[in-house]
C-alpha positions as CSV (number, residue, x, y, z in Angstrom):
1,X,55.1,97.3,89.3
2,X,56.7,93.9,90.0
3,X,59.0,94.4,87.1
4,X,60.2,97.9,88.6
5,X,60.8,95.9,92.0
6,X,62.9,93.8,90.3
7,X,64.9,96.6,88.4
8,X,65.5,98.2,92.3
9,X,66.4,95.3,93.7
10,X,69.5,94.3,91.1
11,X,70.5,97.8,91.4
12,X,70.6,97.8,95.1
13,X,72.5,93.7,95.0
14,X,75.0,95.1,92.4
15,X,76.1,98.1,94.6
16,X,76.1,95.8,98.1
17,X,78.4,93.7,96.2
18,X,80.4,96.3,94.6
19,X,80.8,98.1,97.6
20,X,82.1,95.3,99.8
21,X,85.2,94.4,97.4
22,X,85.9,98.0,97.4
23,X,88.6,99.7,99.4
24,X,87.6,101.5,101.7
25,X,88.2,105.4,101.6
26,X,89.7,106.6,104.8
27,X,87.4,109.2,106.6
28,X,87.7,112.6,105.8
29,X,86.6,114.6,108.3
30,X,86.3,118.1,107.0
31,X,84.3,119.8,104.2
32,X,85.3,120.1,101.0
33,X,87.2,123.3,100.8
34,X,85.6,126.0,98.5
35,X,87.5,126.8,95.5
36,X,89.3,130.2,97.0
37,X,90.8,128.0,99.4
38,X,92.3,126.4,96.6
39,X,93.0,129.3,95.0
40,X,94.4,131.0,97.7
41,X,97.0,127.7,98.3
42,X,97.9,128.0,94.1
43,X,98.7,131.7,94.7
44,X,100.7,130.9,97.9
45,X,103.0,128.1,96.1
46,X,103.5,130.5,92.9
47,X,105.2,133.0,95.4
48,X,107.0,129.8,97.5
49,X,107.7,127.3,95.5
50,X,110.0,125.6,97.8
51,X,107.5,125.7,100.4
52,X,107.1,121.7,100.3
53,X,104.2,122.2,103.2
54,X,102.4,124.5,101.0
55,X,103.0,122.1,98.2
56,X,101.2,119.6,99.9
57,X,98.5,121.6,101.5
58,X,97.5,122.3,97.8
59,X,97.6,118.8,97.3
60,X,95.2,117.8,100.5
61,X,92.9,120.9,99.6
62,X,92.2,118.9,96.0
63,X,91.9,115.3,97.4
64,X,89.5,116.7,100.2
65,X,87.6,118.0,97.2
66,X,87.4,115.0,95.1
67,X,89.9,116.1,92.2
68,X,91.9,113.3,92.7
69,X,93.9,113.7,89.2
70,X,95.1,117.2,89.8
71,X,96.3,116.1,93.3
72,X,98.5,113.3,92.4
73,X,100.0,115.9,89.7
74,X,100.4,118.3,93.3
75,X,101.8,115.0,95.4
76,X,104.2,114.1,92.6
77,X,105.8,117.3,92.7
78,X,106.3,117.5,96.0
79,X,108.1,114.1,96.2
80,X,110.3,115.3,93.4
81,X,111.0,118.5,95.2
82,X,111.3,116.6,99.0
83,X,111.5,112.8,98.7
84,X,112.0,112.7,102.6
85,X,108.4,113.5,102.7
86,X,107.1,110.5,103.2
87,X,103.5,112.6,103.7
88,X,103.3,112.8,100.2
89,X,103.3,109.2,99.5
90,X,100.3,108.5,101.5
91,X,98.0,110.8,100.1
92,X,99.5,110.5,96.3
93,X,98.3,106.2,96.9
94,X,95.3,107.4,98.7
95,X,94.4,109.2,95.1
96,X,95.2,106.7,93.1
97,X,93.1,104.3,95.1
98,X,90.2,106.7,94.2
99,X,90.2,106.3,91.4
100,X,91.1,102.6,90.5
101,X,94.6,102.5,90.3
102,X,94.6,99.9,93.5
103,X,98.1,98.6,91.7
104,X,99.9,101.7,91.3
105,X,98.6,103.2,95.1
106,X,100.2,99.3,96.5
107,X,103.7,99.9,94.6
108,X,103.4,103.5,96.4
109,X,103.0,101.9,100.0
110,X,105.9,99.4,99.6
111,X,107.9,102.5,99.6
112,X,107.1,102.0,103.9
113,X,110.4,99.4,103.2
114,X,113.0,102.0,102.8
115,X,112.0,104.1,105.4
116,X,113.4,104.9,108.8
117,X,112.0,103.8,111.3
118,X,111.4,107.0,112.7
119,X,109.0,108.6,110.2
120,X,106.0,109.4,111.3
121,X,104.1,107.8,108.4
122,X,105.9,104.5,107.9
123,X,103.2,102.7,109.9
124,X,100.9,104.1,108.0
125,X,102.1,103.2,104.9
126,X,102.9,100.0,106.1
127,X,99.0,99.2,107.4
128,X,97.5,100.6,104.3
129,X,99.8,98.4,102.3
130,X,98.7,95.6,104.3
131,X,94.6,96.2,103.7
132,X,94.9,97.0,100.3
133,X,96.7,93.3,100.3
134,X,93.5,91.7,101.9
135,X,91.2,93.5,99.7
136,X,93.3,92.3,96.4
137,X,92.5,88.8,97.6
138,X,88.9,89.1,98.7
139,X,88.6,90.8,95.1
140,X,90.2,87.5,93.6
141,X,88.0,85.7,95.3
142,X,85.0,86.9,94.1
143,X,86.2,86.7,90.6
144,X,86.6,82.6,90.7
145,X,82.9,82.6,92.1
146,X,81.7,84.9,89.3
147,X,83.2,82.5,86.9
148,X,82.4,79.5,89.1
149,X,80.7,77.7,85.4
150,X,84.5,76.9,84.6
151,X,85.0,75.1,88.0
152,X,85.2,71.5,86.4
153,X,88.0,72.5,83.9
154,X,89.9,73.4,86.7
155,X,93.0,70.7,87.7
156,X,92.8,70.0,91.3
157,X,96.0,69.0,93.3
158,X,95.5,66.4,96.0
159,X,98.5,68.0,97.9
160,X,97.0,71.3,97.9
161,X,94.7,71.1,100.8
162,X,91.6,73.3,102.2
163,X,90.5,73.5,105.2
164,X,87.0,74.8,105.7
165,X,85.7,76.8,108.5
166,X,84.3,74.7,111.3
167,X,81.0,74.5,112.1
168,X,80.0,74.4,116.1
169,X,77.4,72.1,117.1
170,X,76.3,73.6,120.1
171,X,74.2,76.1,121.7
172,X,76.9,77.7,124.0
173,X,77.8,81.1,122.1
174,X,81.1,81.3,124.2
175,X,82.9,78.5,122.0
176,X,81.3,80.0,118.8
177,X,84.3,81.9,117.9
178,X,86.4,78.9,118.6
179,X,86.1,77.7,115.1
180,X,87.9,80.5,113.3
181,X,91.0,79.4,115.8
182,X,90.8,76.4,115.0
183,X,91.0,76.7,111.4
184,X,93.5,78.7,111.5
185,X,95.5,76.9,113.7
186,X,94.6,73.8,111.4
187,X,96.0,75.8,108.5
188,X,99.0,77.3,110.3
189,X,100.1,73.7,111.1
190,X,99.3,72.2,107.5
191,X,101.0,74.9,105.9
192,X,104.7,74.1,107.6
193,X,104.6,70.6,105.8
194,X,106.7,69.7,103.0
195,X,105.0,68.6,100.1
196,X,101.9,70.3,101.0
197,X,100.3,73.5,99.7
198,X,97.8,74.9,102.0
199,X,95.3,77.4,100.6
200,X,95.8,80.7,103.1
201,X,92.8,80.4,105.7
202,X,91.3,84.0,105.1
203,X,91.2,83.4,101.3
204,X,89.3,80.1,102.5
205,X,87.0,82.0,104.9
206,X,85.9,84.4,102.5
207,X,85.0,82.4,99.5
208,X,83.5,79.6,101.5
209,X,81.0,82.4,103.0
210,X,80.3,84.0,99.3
211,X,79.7,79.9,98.6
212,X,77.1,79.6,100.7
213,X,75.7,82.5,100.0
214,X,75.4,82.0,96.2
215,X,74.5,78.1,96.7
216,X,71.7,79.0,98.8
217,X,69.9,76.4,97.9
218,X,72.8,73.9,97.5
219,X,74.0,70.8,99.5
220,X,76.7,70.8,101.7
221,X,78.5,68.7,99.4
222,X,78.0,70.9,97.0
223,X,79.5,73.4,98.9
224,X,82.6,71.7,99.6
225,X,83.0,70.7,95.7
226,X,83.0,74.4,94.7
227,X,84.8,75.8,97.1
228,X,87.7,73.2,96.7
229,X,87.7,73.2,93.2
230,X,87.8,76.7,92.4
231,X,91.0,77.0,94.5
232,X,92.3,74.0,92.8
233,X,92.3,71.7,96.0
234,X,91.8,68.0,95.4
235,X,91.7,67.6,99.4
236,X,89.4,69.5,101.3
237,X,89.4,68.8,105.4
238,X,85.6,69.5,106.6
239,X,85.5,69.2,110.4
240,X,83.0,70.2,113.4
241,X,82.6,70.7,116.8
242,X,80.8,70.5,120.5
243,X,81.7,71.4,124.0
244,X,79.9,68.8,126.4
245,X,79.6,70.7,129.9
246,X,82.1,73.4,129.3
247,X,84.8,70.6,130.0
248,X,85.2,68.5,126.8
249,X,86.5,69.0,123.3
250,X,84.4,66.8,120.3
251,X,86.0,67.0,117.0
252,X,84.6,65.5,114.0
253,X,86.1,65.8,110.5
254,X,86.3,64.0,107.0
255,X,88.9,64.8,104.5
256,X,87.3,65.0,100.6
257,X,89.0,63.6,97.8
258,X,87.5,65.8,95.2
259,X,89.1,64.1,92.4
260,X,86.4,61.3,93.2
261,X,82.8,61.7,94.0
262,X,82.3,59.7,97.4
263,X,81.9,61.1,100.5
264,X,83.9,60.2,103.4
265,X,83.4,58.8,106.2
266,X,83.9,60.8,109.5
267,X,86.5,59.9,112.3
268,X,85.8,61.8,115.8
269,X,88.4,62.8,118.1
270,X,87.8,63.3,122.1
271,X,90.0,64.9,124.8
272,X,89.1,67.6,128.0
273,X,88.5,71.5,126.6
274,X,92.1,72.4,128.4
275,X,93.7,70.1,125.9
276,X,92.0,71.5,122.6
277,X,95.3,70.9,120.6
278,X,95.8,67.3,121.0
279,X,92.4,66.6,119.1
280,X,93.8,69.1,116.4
281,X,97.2,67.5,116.1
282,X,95.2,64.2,115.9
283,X,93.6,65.1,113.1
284,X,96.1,66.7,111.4
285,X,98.7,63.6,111.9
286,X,95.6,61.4,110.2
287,X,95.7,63.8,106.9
288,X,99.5,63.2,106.7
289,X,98.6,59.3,106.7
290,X,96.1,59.6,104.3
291,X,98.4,61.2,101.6
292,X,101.1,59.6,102.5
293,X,103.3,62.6,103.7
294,X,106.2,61.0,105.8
295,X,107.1,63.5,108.2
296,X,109.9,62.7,111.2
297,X,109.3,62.3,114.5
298,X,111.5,65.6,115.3
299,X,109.4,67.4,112.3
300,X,106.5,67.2,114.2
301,X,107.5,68.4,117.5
302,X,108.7,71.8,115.3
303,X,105.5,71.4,113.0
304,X,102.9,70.9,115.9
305,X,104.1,73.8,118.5
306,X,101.6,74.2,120.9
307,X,100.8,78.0,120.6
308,X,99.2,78.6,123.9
309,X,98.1,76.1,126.4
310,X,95.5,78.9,128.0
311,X,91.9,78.4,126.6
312,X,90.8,81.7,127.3
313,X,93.8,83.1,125.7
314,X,92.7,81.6,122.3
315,X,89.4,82.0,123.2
316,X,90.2,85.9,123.0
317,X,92.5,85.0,119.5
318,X,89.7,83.5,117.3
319,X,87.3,86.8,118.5
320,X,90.2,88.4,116.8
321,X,90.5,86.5,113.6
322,X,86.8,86.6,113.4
323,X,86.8,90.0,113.8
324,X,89.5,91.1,111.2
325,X,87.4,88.9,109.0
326,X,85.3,91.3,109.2
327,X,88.0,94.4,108.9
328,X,86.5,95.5,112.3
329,X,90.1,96.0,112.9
330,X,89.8,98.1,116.6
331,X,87.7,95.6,117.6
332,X,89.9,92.9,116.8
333,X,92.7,94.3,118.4
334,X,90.9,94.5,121.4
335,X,90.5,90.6,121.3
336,X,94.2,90.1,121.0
337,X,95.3,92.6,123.2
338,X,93.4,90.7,125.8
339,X,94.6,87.2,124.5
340,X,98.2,88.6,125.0
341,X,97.3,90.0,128.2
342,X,96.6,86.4,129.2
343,X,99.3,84.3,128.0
344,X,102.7,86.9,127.7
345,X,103.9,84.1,125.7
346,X,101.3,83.0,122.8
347,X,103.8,84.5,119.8
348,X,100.8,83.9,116.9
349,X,98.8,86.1,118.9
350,X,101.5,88.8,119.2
351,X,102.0,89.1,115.6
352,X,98.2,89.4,114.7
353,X,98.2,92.1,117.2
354,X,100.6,94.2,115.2
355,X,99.3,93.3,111.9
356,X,95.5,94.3,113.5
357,X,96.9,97.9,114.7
358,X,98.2,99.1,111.3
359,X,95.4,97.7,110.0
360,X,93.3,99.9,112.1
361,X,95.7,102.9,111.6
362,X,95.8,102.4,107.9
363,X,91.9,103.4,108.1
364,X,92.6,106.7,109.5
365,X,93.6,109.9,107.3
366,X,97.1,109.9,107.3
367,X,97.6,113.3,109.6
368,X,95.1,112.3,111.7
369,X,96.5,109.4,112.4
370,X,100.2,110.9,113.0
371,X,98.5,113.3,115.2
372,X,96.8,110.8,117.4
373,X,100.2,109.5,118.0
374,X,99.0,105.8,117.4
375,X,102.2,103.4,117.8
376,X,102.1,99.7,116.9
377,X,104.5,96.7,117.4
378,X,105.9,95.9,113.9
379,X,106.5,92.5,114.6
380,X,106.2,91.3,110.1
């Protein structure tokens, strides 16, 4: 019986996991159609075949009934036949992604590029190019973990930096969220540096979670090792945080040298909540001294821009980024819309707004999505 619990159990893990690094097919709302519709929509493109609508209403009528192959054949004709059809596109990737062909359906999207502005579909295009991007690199990610015995082989860079997620301190749930900001603001920063290469913050996000999760039983500094060496960082910055009475900022945070095997020793950094960048700049300035990156005084005015100066502004940002995370993409575009509501100014914020609402498109059917009428900022 025990064995038979077991045999359930790895079944169940092994479809969790491949689930989650799947993409994620957009909802179809009706049934599939019964083979005389199908029929019926042959029979009306043998007597019209110039009809392009019909041409793709065949095709629709076979991805809504799961024959992916014989609707790509469909799609493809129909871009021959109308390439202004931009329609055609997004269902002809949608197929492909189906049925594995991730790769091909991406080089289909990147079509969004050349056109007007004024198609319906470009957004769409453009979103679903832009999640299939973040599911390529969460799928990436899990393939270092799985071959996470090979770790030590790997040469680590000490310019290539990491910087971890932060972990909060306190008890307050309002500041939880603050970390994600944080980090990425960290990153954001780090990343403008000459001479640096800064691992992108959601690839760190994700694999330091799937860490975790597989080291469950593992030390923190265990943690830090893998996760730094399996993206080839030889520094890793590992920082925390408190806010005393809703009034002050406490930042603590070592920088790992994973070439050796000492751990560091932690520096903390102090100033009011209102200020929350000057303890990030301070710690960021520090890194720069410890590798010996000479950057100008001038540099570091353009380098460190202050993003927004209104805490519940970025309060509202890193909800956001927490929540794409999590491709809960409406949700996050909620946060920012209210972060951007607060500070008409904070740029960053703008940008992820726009990203976050083709993101959220891009998990709509494509007509449905047209026909809601859904319009975005492209601000990438």
């Amino acid at each position: 019986m025990r064995k038979k619990i077991i045999i359930v159990s790895h079944i169940i893990l092994f479809a969790i996991i491949f689930t989650t690094f799947c993409t994620k097919t957009v909802h179809k709302n009706e049934k599939y159609p019964h083979q005389d519709d199908i029929s019926s929509a042959k029979e009306k493109v043998r007597n019209s075949p110039g009809d392009i609508l019909a041409l793709q209403y065949l095709g629709k009528l076979y991805y809504k009934a799961e024959r992916y192959k014989e609707a790509i054949a469909i799609f493809k004709q129909a871009i021959q036949k109308a390439p202004d059809q931009h329609r055609s596109i997004c269902y002809l990737g949608l197929c492909e992604e189906e049925i594995g062909n991730v790769k091909q359906a991406m080089e289909y999207y990147q079509n969004y590029a050349n056109i007007p502005y004024g198609s319906d579909y470009r957004q769409w295009l453009k979103g679903r190019l832009l999640y299939l991007e973040q599911v390529v690199m969460k799928q990436q990610m899990a393939a270092l973990l799985q071959n996470s015995e090979h770790a030590d082989s790997i040469k680590l860079d000490p310019y290539k930096v990491v910087v971890l997620p932060l972990t909060y301190h306190g008890e307050n749930q309002t500041y939880f969220t603050l970390k994600r900001g944080l980090m990425g603001l960290i990153t954001g920063d780090l990343t403008k540096v000459d001479g640096l290469s800064v691992v992108d913050d959601s690839k760190v996000a994700f694999l330091y979670k799937a860490v975790r999760e597989k080291l469950t039983e593992g030390t923190h500094p265990n943690i830090i090792y893998l996760t730094g060496k399996l993206l080839g960082a030889g520094t890793v910055v590992r920082a925390g945080y408190n806010v005393l009475d809703g009034e002050q900022l406490v930042l603590d945070v070592a920088f790992w040298d994973l070439t050796s095997k000492e751990i560091p020793n932690t520096t903390t950094h102090v100033d009011s909540l209102e200020n929350f960048y000057n303890p990030v700049n301070a710690i960021e300035e520090a890194l720069l001294r410890k590798l010996e990156v000479n950057v100008s005084q001038q540099l570091k005015e353009e380098i460190f821009i202050i993003p927004t100066q209104n805490l519940h502004a970025f309060l509202a940002y890193s909800a956001g980024l927490a929540k794409e995370d999590a491709r809960q993409y409406e949700e996050a575009v909620v946060f920012f819309e209210k972060a951007a509501e607060l500070d008409v100014d904070f740029d960053l914020c703008i940008r992820k707004l726009a990203e976050n609402r083709l993101l959220a498109l891009s998990q709509q059917d494509p007509d449905q999505a047209v026909s809601n009428n859904i319009s975005s900022n492209e601000m990438l």
